[in-house]
C-alpha positions in Angstrom: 50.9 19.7 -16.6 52.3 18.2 -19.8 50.6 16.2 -22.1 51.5 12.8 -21.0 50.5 13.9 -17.6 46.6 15.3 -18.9 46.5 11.8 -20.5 47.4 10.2 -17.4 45.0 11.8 -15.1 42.4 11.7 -17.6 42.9 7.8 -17.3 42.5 7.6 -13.7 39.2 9.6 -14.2 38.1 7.2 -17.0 38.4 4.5 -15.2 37.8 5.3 -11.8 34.7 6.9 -13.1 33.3 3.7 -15.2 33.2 2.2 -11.9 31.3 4.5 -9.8 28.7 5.2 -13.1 28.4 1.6 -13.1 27.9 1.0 -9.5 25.6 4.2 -9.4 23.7 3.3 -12.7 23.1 -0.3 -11.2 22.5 0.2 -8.0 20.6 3.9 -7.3 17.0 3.3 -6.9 16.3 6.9 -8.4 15.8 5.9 -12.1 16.4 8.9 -13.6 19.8 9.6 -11.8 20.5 5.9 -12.8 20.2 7.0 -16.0 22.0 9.9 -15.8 24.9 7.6 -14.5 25.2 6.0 -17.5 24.8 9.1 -19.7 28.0 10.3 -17.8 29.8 7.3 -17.9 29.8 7.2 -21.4 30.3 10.6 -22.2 33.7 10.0 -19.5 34.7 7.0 -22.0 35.3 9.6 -24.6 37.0 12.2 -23.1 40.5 12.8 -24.5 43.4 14.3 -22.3 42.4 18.0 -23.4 39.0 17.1 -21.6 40.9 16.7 -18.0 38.8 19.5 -16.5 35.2 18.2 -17.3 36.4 14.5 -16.2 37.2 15.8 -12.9 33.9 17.1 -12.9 32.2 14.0 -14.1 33.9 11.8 -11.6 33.1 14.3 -8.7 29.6 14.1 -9.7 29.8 10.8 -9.5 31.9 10.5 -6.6 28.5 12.7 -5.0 26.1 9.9 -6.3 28.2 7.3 -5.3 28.8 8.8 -2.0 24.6 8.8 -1.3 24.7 4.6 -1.8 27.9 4.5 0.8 25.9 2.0 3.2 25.4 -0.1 -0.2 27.2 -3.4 0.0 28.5 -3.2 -3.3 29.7 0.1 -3.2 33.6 0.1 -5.2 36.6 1.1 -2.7 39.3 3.0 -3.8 42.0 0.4 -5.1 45.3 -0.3 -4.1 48.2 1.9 -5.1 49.6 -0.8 -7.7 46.2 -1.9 -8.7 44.9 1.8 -9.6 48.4 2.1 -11.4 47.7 -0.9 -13.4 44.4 0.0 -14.3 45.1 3.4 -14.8 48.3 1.8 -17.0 45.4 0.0 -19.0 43.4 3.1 -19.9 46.3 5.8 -20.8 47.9 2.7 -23.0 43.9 2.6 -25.0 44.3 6.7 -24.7 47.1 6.3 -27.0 46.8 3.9 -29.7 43.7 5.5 -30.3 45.6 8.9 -31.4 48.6 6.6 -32.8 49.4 7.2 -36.5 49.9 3.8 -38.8 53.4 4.4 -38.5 53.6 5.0 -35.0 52.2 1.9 -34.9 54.6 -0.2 -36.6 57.1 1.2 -35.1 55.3 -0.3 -32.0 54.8 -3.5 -32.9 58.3 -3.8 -34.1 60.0 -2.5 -30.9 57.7 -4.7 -28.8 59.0 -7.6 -30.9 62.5 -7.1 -30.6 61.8 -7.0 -27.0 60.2 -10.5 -27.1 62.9 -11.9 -29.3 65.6 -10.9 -27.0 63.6 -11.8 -23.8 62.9 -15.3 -25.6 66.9 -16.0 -26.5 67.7 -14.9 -22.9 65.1 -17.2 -21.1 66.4 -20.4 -23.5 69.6 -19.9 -22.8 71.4 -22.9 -20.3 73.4 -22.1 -17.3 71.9 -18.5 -17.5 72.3 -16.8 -13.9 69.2 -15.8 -12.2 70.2 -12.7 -11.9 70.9 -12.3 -15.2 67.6 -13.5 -16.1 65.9 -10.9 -13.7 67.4 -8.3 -14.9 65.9 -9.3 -18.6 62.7 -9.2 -17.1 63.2 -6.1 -15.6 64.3 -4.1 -18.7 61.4 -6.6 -20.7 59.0 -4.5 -18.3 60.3 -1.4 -18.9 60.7 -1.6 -22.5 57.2 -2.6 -22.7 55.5 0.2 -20.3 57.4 2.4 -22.3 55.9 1.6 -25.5 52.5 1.5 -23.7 52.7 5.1 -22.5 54.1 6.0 -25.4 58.2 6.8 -24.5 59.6 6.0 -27.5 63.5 6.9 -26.5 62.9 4.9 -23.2 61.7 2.4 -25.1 64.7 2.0 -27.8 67.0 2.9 -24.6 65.6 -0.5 -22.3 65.4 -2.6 -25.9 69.1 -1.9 -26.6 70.0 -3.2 -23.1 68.3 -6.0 -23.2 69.9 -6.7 -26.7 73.3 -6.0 -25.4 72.6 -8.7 -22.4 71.1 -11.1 -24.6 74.3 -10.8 -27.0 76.5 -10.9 -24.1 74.6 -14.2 -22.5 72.9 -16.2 -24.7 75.0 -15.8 -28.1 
């Protein structure tokens, strides 16, 4: 498993894991593993993508506890595909800028705002065909996941198409 992939999975465990020490933590009527919930949560906050291995076992432990409350109202279900993708989008993007360098960075912020510029030009401009305008949100969304996960040539590749659509539409 590659880096990218360790920081992915050790987003989905994260966050999947706040949830369940939360729910656990909050809800268990054993005080002390209550408080062990939230000792594990918070240690599962910190762990980096070299820490994949002990975040599975954090989250099965919790996934354990969590399991012992299933009758519990409250009790968090699994979400959806797209909603676990965008929360697990959320984490691995916080994953990253914490290990970004300044100039990393910049470089970010810079991409990202070429990408609003261009998106901006293309959405004023009159007579624009729809499709057109889909596809700029399209390659907008691209551009930017790629920045979030950290894909810098997919992220100059999608901000170079959406300049040449926005030179060949809205210029």
């Amino acid at each position: 498993m590659g880096r990218m992939g360790r920081g992915w999975r050790v987003a989905e465990l994260r966050q999947r894991g706040g949830v369940l020490a939360a729910f656990v933590a909050a809800c268990c009527e054993d005080e002390k593993r209550a408080r062990a919930a939230r000792r594990l949560g918070a240690r599962l906050a910190g762990f980096a993508p070299a820490d994949r291995t002990a975040a599975e076992e954090a989250v099965a432990t919790l996934e354990r506890w969590a399991d012992d409350l299933a009758d519990h109202p409250y009790r968090p279900v699994e979400p959806r595909p797209d909603e676990a993708d965008r929360q697990t989008r959320d984490h691995y993007k916080d994953i990253q800028h914490e290990r970004l360098t300044v100039a990393a960075r910049d470089w970010r912020k810079g991409a990202r705002l070429s990408l609003d510029v261009y998106l901006s030009q293309l959405s004023r401009a009159r007579g624009l065909d729809p499709r057109v305008l889909e596809d700029a949100y399209y390659l907008y969304g691209r551009g930017t996941m790629a920045l979030d996960l950290g894909d810098r040539a997919t992220a100059v590749r999608e901000a170079g198409r959406l300049r040449k659509l926005r030179d060949a539409y809205a210029w």
